[in-house]
C-alpha positions in Angstrom: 103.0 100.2 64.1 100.2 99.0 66.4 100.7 99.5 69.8 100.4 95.7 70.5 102.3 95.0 67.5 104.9 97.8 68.9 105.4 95.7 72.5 105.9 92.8 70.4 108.3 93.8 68.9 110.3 95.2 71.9 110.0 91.9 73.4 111.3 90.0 70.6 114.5 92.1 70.7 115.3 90.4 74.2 113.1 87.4 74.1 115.4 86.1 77.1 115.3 88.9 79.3 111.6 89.7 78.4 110.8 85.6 79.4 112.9 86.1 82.8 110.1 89.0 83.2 107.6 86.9 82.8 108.9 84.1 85.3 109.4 87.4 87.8 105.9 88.3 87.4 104.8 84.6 87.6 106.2 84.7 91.2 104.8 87.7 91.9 101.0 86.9 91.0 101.0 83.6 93.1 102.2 85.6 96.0 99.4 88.1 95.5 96.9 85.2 95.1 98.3 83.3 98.3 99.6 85.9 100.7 99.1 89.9 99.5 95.2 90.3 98.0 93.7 90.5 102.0 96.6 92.8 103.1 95.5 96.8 103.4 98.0 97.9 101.6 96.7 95.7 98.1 95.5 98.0 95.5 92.6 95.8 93.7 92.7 97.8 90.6 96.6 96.7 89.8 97.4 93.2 88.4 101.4 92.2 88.0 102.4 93.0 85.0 106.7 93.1 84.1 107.4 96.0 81.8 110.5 96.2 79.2 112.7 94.0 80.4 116.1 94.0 78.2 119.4 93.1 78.2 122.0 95.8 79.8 125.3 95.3 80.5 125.5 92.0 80.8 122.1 92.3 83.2 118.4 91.8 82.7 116.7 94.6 84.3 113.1 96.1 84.1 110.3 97.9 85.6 108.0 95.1 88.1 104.2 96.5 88.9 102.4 94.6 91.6 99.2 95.7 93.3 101.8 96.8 96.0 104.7 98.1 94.6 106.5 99.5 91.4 110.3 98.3 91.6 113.1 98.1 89.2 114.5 94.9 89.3 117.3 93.3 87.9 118.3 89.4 88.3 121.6 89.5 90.0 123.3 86.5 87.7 125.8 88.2 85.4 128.7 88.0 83.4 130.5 90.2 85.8 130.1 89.1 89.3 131.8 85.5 91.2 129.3 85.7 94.0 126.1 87.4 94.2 125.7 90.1 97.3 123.4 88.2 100.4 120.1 89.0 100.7 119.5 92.3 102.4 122.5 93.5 101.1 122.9 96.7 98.9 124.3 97.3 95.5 124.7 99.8 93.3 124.6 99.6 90.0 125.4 102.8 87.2 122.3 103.3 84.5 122.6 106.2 81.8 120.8 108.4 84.1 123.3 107.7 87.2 123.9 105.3 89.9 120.8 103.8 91.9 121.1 101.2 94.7 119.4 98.1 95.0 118.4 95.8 97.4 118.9 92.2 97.4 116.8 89.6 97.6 116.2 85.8 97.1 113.1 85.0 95.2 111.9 81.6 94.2 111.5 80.3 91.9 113.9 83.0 90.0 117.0 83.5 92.4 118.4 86.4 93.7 117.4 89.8 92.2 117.9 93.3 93.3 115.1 96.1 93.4 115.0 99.9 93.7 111.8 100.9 94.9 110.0 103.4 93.0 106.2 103.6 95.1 104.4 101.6 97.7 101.9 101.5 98.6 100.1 102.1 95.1 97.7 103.5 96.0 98.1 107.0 93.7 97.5 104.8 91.2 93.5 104.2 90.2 93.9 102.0 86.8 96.7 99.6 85.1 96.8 102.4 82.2 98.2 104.9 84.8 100.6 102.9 86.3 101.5 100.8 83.0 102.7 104.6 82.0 104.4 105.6 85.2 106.5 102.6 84.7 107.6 103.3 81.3 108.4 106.7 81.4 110.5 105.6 84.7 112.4 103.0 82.9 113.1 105.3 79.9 114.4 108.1 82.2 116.8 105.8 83.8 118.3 104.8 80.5 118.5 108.2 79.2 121.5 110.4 80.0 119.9 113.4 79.3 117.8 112.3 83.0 121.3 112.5 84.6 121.4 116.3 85.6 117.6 116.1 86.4 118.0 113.3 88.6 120.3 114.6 91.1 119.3 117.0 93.9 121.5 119.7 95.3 122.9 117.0 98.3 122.7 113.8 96.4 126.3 112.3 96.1 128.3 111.9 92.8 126.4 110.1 90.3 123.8 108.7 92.6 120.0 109.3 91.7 118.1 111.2 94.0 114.3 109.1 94.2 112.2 112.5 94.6 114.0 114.2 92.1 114.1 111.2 89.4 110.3 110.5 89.6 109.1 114.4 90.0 111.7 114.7 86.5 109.8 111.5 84.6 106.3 112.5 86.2 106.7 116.3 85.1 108.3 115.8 81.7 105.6 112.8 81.2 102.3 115.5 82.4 104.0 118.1 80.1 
């Protein structure tokens, strides 16, 4: 299978949570056209781009690249929740490789989503290729369980996923 024909085809098995994706990074490009492009911190090499967004648990939840930032981001309506956590609230949420915690946010025109920061700046990162790859090796890490033991450094509580640890683990096993 093509590579092309290969992303297709992973979109098509969640063509709602891959469109939600797309709305995300709709958002995300007029705000880097209106307010982020003359900002220091804007890495001109990057475009937005949403990454394997999929159905989890009743979620939607993917990998978001922005000139500024690579997050994982989830959209906080659910099957399990009443009332979504306020903005600049935290919540954790449990993944295959262990617990991270997110932060909320409001974000128009998609509503409230949550998002674990993985880098930002972006700086490390000189094409889309790079970071395109970073991003999927992240998001396949957190789904794995086999990740869980590598994720968690000697102080990290319980099931929670240590940030150093996690990305040296993906970035390691992805160089190797």
């Amino acid at each position: 299978m093509t590579p092309d024909r290969e992303q297709h085809s992973r979109r098509s098995m969640h063509p709602d949570a891959s469109a939600w994706g797309e709305m995300l990074a709709a958002a995300y490009r007029d705000i880097a056209d209106r307010t982020m492009r003359d900002l220091p911190i804007f890495n001109e090499a990057l475009s937005v781009e949403a990454i394997g967004f999929r159905a989890r648990e009743g979620r939607v939840v993917g990998m978001m690249i922005t000139p500024w930032f690579m997050n994982v981001v989830t959209l906080m309506r659910d099957r399990t929740s009443h009332s979504p956590p306020s903005p600049g609230s935290n919540l954790r949420l449990r993944f295959p490789a262990g617990e991270i915690e997110f932060t909320v946010s409001e974000m128009a025109p998609v509503g409230s989503i949550a998002s674990y920061s993985l880098f930002s700046p972006m700086f490390e990162f000189e094409h889309m290729t790079s970071a395109r790859a970073t991003a999927e090796a992240a998001l396949a890490a957190l789904m794995s369980p086999a990740n869980r033991a590598a994720s968690h450094g000697p102080d990290a509580r319980h099931d929670s996923i240590d940030r150093r640890h996690f990305l040296r683990g993906v970035l390691t096993e992805r160089r190797a």
